[in-house]
PyMOL Python script that loads the backbone (N, CA, C, O; Angstrom):
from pymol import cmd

cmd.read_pdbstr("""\
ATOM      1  N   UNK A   1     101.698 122.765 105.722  1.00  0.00           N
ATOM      2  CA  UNK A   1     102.752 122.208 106.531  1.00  0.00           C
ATOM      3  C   UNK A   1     103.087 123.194 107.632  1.00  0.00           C
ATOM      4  O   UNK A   1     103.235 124.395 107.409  1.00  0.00           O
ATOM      5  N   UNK A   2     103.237 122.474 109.184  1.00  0.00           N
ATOM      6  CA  UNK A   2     103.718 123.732 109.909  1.00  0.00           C
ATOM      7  C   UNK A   2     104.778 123.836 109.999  1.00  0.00           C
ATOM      8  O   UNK A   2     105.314 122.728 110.012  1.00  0.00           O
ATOM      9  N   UNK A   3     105.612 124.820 110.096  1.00  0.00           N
ATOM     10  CA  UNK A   3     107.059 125.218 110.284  1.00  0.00           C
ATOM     11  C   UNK A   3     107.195 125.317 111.339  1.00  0.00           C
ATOM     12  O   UNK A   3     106.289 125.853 111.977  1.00  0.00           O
ATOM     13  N   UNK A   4     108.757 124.703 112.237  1.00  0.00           N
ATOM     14  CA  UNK A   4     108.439 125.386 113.313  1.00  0.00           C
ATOM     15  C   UNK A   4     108.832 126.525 114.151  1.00  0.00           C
ATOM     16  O   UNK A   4     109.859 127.038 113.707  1.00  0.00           O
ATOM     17  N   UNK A   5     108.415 127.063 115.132  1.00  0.00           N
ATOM     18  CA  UNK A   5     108.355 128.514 115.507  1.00  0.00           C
ATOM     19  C   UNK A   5     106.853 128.754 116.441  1.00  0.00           C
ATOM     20  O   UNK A   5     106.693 128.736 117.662  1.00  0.00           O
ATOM     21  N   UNK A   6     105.960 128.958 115.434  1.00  0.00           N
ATOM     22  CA  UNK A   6     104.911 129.763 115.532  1.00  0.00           C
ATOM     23  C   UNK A   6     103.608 128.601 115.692  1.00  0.00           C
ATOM     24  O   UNK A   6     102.763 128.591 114.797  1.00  0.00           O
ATOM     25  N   UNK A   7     103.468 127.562 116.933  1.00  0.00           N
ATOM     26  CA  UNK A   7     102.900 126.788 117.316  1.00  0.00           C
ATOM     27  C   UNK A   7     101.457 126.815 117.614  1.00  0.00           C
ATOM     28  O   UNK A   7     100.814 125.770 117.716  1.00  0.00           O
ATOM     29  N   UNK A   8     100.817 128.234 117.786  1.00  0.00           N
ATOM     30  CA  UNK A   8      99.464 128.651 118.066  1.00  0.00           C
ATOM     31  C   UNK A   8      99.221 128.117 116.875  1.00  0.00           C
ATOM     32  O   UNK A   8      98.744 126.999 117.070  1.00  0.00           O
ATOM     33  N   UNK A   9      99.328 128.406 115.442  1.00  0.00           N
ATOM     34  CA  UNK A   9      98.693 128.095 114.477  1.00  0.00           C
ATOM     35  C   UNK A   9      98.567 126.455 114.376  1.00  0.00           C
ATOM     36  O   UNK A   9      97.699 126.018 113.621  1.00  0.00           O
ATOM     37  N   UNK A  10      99.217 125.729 114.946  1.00  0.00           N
ATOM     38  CA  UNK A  10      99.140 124.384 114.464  1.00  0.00           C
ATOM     39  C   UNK A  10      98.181 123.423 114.936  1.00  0.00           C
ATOM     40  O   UNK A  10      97.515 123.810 115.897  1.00  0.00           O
ATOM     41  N   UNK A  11      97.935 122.236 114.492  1.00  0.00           N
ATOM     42  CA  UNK A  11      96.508 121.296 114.774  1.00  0.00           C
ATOM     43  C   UNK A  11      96.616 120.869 116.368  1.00  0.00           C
ATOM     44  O   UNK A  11      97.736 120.504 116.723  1.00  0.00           O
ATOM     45  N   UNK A  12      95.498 120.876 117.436  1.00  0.00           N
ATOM     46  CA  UNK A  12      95.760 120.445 119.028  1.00  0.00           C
ATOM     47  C   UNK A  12      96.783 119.092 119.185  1.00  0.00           C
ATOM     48  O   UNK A  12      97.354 118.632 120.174  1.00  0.00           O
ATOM     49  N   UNK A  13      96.756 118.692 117.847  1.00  0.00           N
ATOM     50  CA  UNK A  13      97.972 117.017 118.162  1.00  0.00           C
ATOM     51  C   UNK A  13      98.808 117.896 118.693  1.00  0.00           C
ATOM     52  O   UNK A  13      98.844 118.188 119.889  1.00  0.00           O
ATOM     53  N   UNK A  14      99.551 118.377 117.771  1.00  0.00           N
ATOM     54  CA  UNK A  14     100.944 118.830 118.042  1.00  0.00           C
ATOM     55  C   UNK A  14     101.384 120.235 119.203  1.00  0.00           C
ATOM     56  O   UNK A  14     102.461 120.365 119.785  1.00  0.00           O
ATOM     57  N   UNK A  15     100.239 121.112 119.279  1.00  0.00           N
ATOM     58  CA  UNK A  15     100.543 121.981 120.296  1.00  0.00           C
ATOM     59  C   UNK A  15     100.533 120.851 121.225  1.00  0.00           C
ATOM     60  O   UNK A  15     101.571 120.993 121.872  1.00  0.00           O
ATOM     61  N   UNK A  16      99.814 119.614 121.722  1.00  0.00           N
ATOM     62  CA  UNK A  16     100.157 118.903 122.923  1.00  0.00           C
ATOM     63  C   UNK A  16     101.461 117.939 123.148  1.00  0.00           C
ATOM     64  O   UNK A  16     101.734 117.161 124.061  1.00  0.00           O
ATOM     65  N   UNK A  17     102.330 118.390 121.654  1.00  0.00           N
ATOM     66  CA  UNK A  17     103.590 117.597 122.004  1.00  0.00           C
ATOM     67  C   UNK A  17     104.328 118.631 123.164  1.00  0.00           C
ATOM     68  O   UNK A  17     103.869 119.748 123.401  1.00  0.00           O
ATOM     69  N   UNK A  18     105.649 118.029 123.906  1.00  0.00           N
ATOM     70  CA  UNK A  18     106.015 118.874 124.822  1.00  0.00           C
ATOM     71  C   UNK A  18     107.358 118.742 124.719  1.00  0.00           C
ATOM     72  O   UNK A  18     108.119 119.084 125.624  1.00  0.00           O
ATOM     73  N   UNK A  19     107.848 118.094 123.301  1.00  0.00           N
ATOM     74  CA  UNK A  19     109.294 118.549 122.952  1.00  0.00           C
ATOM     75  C   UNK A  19     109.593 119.679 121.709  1.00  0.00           C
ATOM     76  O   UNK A  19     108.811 119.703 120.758  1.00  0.00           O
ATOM     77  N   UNK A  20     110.457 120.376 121.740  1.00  0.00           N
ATOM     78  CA  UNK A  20     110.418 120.787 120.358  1.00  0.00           C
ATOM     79  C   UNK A  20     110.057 120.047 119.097  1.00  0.00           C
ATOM     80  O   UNK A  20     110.130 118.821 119.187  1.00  0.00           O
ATOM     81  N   UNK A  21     109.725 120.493 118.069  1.00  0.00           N
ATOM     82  CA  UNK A  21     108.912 120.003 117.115  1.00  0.00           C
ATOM     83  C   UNK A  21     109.566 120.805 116.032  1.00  0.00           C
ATOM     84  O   UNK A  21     109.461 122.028 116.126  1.00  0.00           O
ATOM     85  N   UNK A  22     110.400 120.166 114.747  1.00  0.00           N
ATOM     86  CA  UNK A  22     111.175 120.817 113.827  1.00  0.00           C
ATOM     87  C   UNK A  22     110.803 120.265 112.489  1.00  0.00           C
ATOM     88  O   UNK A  22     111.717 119.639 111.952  1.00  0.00           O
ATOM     89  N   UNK A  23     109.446 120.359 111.677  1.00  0.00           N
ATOM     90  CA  UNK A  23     109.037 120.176 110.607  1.00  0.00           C
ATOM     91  C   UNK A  23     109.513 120.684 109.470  1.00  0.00           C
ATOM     92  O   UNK A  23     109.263 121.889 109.482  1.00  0.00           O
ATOM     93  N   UNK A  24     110.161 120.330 108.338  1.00  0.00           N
ATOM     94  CA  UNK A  24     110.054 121.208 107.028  1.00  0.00           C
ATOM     95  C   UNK A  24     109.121 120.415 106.010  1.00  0.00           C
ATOM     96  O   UNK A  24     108.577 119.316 106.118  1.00  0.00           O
ATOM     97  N   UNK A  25     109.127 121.492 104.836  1.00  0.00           N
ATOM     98  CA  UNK A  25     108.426 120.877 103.857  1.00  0.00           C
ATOM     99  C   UNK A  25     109.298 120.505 103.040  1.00  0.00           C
ATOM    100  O   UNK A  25     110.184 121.245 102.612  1.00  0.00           O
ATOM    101  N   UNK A  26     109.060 118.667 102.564  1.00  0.00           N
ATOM    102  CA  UNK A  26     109.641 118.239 101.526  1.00  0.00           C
ATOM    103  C   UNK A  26     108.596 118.315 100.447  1.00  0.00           C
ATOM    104  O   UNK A  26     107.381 118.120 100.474  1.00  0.00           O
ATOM    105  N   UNK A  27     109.475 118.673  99.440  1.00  0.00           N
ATOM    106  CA  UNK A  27     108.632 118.578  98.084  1.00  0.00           C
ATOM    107  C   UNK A  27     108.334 117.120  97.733  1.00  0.00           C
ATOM    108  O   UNK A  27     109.203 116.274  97.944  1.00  0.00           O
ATOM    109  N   UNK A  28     107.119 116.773  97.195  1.00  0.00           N
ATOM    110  CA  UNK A  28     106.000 115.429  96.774  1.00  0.00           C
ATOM    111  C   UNK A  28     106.458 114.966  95.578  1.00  0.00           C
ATOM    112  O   UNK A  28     106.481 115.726  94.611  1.00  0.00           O
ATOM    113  N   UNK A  29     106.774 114.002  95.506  1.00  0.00           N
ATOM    114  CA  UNK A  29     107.233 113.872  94.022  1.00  0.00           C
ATOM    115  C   UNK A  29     106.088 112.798  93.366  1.00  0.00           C
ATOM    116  O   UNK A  29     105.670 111.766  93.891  1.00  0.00           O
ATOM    117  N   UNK A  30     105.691 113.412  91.960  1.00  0.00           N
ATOM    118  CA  UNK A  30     104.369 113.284  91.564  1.00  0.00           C
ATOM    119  C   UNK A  30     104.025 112.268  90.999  1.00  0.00           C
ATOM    120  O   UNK A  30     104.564 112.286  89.892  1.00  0.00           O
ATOM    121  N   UNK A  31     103.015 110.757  91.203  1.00  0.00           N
ATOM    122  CA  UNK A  31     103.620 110.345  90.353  1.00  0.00           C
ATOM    123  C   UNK A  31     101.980 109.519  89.822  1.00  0.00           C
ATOM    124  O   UNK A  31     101.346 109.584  90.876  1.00  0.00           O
ATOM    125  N   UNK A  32     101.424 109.106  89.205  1.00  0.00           N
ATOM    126  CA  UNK A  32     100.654 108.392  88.969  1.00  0.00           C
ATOM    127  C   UNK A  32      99.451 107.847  90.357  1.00  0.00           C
ATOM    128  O   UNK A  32      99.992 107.578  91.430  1.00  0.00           O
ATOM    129  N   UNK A  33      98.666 107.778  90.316  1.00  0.00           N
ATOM    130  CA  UNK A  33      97.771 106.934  91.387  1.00  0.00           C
ATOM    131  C   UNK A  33      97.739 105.861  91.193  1.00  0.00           C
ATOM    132  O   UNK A  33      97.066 105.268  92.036  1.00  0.00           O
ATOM    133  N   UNK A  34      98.170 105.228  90.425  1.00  0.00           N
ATOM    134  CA  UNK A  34      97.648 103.801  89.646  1.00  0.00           C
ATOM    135  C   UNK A  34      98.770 103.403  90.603  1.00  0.00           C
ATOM    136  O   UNK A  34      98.520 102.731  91.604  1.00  0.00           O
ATOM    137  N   UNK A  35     100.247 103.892  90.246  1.00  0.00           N
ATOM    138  CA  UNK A  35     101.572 103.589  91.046  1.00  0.00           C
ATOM    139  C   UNK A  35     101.621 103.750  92.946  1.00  0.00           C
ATOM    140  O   UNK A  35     102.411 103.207  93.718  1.00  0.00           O
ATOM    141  N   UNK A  36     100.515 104.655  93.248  1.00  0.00           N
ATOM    142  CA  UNK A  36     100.873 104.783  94.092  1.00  0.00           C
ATOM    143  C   UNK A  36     101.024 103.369  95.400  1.00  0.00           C
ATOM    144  O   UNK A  36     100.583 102.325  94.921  1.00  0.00           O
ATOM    145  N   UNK A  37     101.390 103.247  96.439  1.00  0.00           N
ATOM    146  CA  UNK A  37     101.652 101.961  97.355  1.00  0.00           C
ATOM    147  C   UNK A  37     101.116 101.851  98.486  1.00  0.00           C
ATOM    148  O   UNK A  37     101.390 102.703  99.331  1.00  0.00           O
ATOM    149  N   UNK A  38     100.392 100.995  98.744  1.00  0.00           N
ATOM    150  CA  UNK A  38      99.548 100.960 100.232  1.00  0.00           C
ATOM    151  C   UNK A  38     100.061 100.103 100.739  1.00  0.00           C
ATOM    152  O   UNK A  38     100.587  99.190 100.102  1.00  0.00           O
ATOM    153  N   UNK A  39     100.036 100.203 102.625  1.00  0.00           N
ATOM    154  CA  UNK A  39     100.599  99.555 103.489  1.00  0.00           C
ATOM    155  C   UNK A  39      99.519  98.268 103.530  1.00  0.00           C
ATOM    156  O   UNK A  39      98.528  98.318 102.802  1.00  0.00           O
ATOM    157  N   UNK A  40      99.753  97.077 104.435  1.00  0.00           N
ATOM    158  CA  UNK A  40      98.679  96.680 104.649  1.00  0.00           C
ATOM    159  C   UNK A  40      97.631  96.641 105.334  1.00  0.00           C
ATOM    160  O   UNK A  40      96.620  95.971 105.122  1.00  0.00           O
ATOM    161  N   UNK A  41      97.985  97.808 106.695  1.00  0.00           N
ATOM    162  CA  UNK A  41      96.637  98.674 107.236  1.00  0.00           C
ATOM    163  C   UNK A  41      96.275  99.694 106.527  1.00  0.00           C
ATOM    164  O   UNK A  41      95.133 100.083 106.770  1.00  0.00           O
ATOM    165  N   UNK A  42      96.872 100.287 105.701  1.00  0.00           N
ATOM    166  CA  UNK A  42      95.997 100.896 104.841  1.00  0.00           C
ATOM    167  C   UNK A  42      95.155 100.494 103.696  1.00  0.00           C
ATOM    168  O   UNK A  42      94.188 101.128 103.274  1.00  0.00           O
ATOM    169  N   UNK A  43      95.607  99.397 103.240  1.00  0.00           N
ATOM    170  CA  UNK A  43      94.453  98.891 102.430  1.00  0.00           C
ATOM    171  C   UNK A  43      93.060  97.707 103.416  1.00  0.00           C
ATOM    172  O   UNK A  43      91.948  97.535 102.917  1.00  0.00           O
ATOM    173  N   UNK A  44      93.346  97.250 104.381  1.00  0.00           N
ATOM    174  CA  UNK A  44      92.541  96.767 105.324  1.00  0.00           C
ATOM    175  C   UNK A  44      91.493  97.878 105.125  1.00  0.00           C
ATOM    176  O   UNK A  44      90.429  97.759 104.518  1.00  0.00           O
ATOM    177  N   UNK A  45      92.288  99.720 106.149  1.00  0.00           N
ATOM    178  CA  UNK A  45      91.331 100.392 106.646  1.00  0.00           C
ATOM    179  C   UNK A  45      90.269 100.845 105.288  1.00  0.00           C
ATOM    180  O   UNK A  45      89.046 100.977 105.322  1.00  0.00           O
ATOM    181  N   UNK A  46      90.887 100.962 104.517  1.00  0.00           N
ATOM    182  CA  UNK A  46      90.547 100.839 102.881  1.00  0.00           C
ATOM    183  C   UNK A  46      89.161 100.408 102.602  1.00  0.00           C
ATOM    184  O   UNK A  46      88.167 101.036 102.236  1.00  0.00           O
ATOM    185  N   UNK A  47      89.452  98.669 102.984  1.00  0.00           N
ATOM    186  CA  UNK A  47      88.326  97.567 102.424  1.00  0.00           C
ATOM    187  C   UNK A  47      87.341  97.401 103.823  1.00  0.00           C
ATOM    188  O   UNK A  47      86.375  96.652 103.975  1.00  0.00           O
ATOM    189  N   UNK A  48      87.831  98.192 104.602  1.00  0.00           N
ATOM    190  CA  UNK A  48      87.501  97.596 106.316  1.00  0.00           C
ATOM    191  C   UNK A  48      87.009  96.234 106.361  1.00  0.00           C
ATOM    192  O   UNK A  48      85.907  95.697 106.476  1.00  0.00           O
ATOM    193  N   UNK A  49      88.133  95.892 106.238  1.00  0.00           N
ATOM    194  CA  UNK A  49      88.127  94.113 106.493  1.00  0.00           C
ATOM    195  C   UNK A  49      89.679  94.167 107.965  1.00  0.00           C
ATOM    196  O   UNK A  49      89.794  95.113 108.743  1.00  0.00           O
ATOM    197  N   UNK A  50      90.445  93.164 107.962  1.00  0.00           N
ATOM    198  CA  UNK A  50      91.283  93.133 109.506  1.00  0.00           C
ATOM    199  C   UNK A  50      92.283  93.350 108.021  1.00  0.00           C
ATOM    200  O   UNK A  50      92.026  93.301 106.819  1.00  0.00           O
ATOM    201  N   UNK A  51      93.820  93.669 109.015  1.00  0.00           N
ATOM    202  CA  UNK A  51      94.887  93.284 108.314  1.00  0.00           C
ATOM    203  C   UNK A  51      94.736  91.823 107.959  1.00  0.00           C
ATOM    204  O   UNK A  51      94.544  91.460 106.799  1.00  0.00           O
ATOM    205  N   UNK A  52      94.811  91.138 108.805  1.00  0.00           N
ATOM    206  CA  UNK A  52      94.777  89.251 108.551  1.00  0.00           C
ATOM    207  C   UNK A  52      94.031  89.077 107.626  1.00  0.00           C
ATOM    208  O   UNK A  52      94.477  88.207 106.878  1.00  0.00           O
ATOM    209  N   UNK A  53      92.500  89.744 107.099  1.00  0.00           N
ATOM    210  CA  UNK A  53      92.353  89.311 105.869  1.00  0.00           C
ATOM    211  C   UNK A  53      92.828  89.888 104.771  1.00  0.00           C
ATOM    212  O   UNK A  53      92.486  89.207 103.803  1.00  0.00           O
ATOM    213  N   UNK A  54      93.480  90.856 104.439  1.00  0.00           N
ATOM    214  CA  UNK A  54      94.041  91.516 103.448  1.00  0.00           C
ATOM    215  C   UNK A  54      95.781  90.443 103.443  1.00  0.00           C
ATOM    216  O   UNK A  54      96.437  90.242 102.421  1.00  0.00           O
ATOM    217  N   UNK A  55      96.028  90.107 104.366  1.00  0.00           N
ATOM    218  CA  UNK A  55      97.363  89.511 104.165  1.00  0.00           C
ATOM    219  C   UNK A  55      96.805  87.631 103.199  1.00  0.00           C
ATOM    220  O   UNK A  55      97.432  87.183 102.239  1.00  0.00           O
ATOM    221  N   UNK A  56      95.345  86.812 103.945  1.00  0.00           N
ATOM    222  CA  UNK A  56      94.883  86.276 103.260  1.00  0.00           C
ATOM    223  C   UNK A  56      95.011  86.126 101.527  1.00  0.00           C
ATOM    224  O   UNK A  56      95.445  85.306 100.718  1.00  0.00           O
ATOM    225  N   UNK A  57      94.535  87.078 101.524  1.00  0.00           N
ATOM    226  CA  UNK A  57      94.045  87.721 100.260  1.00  0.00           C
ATOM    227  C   UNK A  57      94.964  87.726  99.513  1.00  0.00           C
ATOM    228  O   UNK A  57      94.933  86.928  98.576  1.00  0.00           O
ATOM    229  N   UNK A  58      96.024  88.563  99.657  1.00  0.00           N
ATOM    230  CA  UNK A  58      97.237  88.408  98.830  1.00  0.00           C
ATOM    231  C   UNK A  58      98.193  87.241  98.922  1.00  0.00           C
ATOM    232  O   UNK A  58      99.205  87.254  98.221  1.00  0.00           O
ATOM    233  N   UNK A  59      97.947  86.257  99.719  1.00  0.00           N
ATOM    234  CA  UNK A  59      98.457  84.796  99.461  1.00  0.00           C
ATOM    235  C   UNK A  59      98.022  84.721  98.435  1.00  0.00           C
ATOM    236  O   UNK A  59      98.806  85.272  97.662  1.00  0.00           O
ATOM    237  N   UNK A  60      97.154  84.331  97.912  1.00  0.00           N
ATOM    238  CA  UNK A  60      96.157  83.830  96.764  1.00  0.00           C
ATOM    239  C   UNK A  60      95.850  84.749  95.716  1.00  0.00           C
ATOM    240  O   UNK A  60      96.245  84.375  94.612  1.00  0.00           O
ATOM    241  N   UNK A  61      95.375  85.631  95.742  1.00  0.00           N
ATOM    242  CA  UNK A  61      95.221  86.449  94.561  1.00  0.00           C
ATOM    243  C   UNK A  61      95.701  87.813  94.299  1.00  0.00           C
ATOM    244  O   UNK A  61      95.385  88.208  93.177  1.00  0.00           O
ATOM    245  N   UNK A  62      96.588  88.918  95.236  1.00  0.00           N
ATOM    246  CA  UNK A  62      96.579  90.305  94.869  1.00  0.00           C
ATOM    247  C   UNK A  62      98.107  90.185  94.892  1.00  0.00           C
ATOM    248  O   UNK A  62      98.701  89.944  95.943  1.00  0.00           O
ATOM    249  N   UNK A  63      98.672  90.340  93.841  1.00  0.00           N
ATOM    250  CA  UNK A  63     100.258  90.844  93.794  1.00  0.00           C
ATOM    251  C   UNK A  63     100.691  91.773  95.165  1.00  0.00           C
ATOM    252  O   UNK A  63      99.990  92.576  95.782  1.00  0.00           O
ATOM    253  N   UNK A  64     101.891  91.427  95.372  1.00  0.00           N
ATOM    254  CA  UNK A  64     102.312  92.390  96.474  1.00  0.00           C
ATOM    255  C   UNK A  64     103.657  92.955  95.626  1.00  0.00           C
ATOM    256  O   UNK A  64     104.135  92.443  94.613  1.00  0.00           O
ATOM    257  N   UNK A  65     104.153  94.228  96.376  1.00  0.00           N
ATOM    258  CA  UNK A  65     105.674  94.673  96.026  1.00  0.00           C
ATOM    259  C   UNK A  65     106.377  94.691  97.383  1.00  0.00           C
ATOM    260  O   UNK A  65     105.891  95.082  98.445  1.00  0.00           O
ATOM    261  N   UNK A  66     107.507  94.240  97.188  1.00  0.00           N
ATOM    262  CA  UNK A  66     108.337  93.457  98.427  1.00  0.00           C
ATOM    263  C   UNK A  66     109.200  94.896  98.626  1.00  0.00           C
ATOM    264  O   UNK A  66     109.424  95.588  97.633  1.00  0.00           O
ATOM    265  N   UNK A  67     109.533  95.187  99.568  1.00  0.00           N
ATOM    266  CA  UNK A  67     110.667  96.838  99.626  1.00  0.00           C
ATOM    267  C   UNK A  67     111.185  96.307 101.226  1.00  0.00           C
ATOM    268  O   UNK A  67     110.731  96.560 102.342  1.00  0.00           O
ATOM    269  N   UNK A  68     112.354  95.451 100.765  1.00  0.00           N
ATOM    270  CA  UNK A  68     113.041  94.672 101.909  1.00  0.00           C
ATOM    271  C   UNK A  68     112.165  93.494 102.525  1.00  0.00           C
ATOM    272  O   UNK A  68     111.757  92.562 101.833  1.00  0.00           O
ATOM    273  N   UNK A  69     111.843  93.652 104.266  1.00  0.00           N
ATOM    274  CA  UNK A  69     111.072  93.059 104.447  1.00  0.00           C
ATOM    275  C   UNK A  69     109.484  93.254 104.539  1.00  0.00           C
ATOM    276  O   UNK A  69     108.681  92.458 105.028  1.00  0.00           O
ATOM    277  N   UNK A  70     109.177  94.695 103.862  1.00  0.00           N
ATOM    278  CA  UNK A  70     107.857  95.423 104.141  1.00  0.00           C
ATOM    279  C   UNK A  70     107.675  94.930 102.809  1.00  0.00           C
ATOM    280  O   UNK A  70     108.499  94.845 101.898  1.00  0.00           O
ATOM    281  N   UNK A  71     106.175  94.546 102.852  1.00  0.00           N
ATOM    282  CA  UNK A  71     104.968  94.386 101.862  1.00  0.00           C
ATOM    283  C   UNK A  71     104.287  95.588 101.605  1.00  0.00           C
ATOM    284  O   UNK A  71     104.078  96.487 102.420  1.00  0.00           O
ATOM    285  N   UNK A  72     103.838  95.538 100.012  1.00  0.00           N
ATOM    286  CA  UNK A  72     103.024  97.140  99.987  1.00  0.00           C
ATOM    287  C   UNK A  72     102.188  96.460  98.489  1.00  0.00           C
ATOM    288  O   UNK A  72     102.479  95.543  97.721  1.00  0.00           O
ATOM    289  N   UNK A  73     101.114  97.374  98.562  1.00  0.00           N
ATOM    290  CA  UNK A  73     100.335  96.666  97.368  1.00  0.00           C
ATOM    291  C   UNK A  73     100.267  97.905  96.520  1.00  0.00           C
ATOM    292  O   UNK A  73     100.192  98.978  97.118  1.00  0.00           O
ATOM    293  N   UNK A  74     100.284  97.902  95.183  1.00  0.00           N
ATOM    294  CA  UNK A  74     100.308  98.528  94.137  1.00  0.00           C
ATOM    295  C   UNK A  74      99.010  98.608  93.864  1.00  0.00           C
ATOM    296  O   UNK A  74      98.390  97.567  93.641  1.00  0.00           O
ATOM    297  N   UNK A  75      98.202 100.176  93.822  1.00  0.00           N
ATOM    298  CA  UNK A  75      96.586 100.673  93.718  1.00  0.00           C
ATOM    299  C   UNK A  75      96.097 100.378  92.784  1.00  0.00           C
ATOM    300  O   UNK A  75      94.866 100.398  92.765  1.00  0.00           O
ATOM    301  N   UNK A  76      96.691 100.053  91.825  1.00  0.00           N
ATOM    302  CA  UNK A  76      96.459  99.384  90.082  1.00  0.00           C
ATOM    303  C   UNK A  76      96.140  97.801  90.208  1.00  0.00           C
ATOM    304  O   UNK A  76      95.282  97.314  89.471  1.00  0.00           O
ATOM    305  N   UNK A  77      96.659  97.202  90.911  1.00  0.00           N
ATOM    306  CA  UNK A  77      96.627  95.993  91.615  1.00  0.00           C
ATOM    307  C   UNK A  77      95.226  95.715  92.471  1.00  0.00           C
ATOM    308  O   UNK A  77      94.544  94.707  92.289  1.00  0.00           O
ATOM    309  N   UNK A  78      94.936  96.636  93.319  1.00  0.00           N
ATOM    310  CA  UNK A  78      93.913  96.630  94.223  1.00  0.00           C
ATOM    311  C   UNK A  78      92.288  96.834  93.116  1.00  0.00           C
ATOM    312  O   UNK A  78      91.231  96.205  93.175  1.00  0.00           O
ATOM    313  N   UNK A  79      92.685  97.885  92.260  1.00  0.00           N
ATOM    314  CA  UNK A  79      91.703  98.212  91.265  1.00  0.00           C
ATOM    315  C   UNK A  79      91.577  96.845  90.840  1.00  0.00           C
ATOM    316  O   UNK A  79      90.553  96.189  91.033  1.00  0.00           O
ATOM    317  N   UNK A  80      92.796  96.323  90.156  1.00  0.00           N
ATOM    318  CA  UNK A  80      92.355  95.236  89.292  1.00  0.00           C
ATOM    319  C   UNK A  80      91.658  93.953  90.018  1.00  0.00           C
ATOM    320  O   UNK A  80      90.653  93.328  89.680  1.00  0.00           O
ATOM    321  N   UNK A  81      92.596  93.757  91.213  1.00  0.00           N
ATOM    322  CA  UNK A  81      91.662  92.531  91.852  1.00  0.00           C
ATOM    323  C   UNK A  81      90.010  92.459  92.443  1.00  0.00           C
ATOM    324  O   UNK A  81      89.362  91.556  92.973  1.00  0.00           O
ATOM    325  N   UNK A  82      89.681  93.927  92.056  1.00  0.00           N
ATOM    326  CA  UNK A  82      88.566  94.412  92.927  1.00  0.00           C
ATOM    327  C   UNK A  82      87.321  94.317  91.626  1.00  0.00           C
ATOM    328  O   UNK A  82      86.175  93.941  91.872  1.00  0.00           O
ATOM    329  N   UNK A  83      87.627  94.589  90.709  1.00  0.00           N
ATOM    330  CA  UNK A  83      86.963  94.783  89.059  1.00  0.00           C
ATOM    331  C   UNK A  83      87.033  93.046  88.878  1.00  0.00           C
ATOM    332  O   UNK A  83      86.078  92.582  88.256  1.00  0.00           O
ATOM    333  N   UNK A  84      87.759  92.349  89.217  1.00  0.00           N
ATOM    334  CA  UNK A  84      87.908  90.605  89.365  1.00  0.00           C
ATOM    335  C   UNK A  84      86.556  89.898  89.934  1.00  0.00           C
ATOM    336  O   UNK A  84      85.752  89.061  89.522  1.00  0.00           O
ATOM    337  N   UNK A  85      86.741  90.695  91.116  1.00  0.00           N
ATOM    338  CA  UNK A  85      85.771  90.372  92.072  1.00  0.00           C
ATOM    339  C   UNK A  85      84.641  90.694  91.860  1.00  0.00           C
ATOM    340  O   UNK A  85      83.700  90.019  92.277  1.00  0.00           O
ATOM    341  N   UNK A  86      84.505  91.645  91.262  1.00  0.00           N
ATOM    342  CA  UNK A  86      82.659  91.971  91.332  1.00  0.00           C
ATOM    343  C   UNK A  86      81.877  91.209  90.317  1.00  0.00           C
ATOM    344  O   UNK A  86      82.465  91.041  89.249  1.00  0.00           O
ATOM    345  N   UNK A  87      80.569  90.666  90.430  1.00  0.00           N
ATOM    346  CA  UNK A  87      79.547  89.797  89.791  1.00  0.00           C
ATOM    347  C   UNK A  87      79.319  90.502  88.496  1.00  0.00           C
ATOM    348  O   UNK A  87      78.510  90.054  87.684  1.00  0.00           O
TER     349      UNK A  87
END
""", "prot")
cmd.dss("prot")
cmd.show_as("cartoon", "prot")
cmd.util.cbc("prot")
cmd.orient("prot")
């Protein structure tokens, strides 16, 4: 994680920001992979299929978890519909 201050060390993204830049480290809180939650471009970039077919998809067969109005799919979920799918 970079702290900030000492900007030489950090990746060319961010030396090319041109406002201050005030990062800390939050601690990760640990929890299972099975639990963990994918967006639905991240499971698209995932399957590299479009978002539109991953939103498809979970009409019909992949559970979603609702967190307001954002959709997120549960990796235990993705495993399982994927082990479904294969011949």
């Amino acid at each position: 994680m970079v702290v900030a201050g000492n900007m030489s060390s950090a990746p060319p993204v961010l030396r090319a920001l041109r406002f201050p830049l005030f990062i800390t480290e939050v601690p990760m809180i640990k929890t299972d992979d099975s639990e963990r939650l994918l967006t639905r471009e991240e499971l698209a970039a995932y399957w590299r299929v479009s978002p539109k077919t991953v939103s498809r998809i979970s009409e019909r067969d992949l559970p979603v978890v609702r967190i307001g109005k954002q959709v997120r799919y549960r990796l235990a979920d993705v495993s399982a519909y994927e082990k479904r799918r294969r011949p």
